[in-house]
C-alpha positions as protocol buffer text, in pm:
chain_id: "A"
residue {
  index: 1
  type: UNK
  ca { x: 1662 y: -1080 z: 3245 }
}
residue {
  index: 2
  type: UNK
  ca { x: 1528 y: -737 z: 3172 }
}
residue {
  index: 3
  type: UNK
  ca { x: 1593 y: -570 z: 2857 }
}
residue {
  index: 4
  type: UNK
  ca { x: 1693 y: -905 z: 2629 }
}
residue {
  index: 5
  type: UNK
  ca { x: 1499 y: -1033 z: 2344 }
}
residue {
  index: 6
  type: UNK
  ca { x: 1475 y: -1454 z: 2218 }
}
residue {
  index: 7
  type: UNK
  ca { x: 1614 y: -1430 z: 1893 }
}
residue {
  index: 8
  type: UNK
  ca { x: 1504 y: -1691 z: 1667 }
}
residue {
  index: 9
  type: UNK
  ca { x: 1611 y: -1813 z: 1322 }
}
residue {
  index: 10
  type: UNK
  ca { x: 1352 y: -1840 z: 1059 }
}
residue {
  index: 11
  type: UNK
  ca { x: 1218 y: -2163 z: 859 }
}
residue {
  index: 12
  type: UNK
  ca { x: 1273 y: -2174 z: 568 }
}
residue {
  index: 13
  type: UNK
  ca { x: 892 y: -2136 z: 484 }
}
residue {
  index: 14
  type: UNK
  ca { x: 909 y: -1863 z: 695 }
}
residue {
  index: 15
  type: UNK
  ca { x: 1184 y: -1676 z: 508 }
}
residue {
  index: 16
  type: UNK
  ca { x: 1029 y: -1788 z: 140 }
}
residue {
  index: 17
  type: UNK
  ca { x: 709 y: -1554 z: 310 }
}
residue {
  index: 18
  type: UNK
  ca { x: 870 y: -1278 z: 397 }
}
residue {
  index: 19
  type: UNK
  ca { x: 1032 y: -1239 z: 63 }
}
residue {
  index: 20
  type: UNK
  ca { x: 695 y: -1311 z: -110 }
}
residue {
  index: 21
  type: UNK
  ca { x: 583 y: -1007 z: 89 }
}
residue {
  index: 22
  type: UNK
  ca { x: 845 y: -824 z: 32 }
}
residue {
  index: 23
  type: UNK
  ca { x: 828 y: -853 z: -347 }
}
residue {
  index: 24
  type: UNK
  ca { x: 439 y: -838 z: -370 }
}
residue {
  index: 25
  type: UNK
  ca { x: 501 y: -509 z: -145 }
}
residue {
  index: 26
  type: UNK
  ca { x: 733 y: -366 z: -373 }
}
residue {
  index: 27
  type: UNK
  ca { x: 544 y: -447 z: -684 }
}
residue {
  index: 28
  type: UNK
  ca { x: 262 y: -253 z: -539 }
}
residue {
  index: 29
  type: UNK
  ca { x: 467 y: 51 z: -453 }
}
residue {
  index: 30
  type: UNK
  ca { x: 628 y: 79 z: -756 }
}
residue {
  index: 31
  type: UNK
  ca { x: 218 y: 35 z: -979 }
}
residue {
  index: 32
  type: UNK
  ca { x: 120 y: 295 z: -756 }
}
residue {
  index: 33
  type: UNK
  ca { x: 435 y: 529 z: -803 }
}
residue {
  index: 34
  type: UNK
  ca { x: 408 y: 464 z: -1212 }
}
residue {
  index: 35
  type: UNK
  ca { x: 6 y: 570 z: -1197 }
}
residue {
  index: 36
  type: UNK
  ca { x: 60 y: 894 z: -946 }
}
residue {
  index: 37
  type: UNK
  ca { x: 294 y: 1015 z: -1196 }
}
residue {
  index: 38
  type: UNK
  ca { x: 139 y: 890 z: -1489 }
}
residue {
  index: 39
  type: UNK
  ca { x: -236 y: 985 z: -1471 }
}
residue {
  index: 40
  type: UNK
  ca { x: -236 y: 1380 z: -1396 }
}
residue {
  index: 41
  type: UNK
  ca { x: -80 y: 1365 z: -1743 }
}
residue {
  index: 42
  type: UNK
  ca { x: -301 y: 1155 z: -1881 }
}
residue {
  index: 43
  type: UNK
  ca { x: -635 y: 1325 z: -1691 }
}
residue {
  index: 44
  type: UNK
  ca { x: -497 y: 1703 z: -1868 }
}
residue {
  index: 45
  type: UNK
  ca { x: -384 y: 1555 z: -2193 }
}
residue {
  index: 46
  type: UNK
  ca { x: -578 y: 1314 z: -2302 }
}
residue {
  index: 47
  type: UNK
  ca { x: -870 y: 1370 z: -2140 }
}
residue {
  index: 48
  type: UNK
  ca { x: -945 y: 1744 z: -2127 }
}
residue {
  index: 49
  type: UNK
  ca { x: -931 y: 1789 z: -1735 }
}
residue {
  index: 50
  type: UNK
  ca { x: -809 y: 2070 z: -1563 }
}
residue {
  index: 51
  type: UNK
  ca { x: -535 y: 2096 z: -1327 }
}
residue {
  index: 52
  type: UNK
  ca { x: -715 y: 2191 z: -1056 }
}
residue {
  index: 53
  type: UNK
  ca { x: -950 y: 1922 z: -1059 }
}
residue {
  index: 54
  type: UNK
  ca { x: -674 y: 1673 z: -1114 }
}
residue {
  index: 55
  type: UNK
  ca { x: -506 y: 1804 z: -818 }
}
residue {
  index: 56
  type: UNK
  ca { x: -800 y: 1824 z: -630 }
}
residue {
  index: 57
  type: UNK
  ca { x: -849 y: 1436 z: -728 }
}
residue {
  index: 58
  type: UNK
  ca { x: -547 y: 1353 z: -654 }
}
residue {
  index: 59
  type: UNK
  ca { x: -543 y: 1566 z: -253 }
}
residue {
  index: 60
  type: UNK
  ca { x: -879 y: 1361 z: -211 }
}
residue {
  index: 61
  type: UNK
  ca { x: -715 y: 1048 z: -242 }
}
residue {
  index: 62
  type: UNK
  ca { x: -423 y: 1095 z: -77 }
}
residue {
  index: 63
  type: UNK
  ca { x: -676 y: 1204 z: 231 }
}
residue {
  index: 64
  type: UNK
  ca { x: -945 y: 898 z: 189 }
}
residue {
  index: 65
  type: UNK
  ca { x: -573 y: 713 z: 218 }
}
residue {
  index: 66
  type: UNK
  ca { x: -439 y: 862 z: 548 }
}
residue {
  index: 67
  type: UNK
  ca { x: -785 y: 871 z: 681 }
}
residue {
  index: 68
  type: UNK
  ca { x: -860 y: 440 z: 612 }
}
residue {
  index: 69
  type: UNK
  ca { x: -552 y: 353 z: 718 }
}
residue {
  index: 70
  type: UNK
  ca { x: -588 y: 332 z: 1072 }
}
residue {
  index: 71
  type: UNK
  ca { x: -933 y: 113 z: 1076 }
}
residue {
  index: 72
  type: UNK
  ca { x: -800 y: -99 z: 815 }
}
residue {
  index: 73
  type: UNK
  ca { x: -498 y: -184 z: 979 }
}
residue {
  index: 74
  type: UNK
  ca { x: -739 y: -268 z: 1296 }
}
residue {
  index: 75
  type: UNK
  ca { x: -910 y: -452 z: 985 }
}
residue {
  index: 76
  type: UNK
  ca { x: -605 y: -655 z: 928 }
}
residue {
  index: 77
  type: UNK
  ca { x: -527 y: -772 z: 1295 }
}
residue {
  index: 78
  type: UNK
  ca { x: -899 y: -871 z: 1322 }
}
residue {
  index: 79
  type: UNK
  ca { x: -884 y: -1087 z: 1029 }
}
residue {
  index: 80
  type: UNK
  ca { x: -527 y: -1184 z: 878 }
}
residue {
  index: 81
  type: UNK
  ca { x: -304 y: -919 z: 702 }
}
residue {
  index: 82
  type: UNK
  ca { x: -344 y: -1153 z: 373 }
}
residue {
  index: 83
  type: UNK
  ca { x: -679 y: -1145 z: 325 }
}
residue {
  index: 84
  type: UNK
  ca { x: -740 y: -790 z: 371 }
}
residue {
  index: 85
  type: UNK
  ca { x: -478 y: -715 z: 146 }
}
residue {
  index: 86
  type: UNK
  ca { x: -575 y: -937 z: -125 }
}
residue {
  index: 87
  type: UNK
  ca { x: -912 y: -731 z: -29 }
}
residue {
  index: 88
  type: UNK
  ca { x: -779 y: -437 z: -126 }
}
residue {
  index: 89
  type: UNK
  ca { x: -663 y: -502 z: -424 }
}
């Protein structure tokens, strides 16, 4: 039949993954969110930097970002998706 997808229900293993993903996933997101917000403040404060160059930091990386993640999700389905995110981090 055209247009019908094999549904399958997940291990248990299976499931006890994806939610270890999930979590690990969140964690991440939420570090990340805390230090985006956190270090400009802490660059101009504490540390004498000027807005400019904090923003200018802070463009950079967003761009190195958009820019690697194409060839490192190739990365990932060359090896597994585990390994090159425990690589990453």
């Amino acid at each position: 039949m055209i247009g019908t997808a094999v549904v399958r229900e997940r291990t248990a293993h299976e499931s006890r993954v994806v939610r270890s993903i999930l979590l690990i996933s969140v964690v991440d997101a939420l570090g990340t969110g805390l230090f985006l917000a956190a270090a400009p403040i802490l660059a101009v404060w504490a540390l004498g930097h000027s807005e400019p160059l904090v923003g200018l930091a802070l463009g950079l990386s967003g761009a190195a970002a958009l820019l690697s993640s194409v060839p490192l999700g190739r990365l990932s389905d060359r090896i597994s998706a585990r390994t090159t995110f425990i690589g990453l981090h």
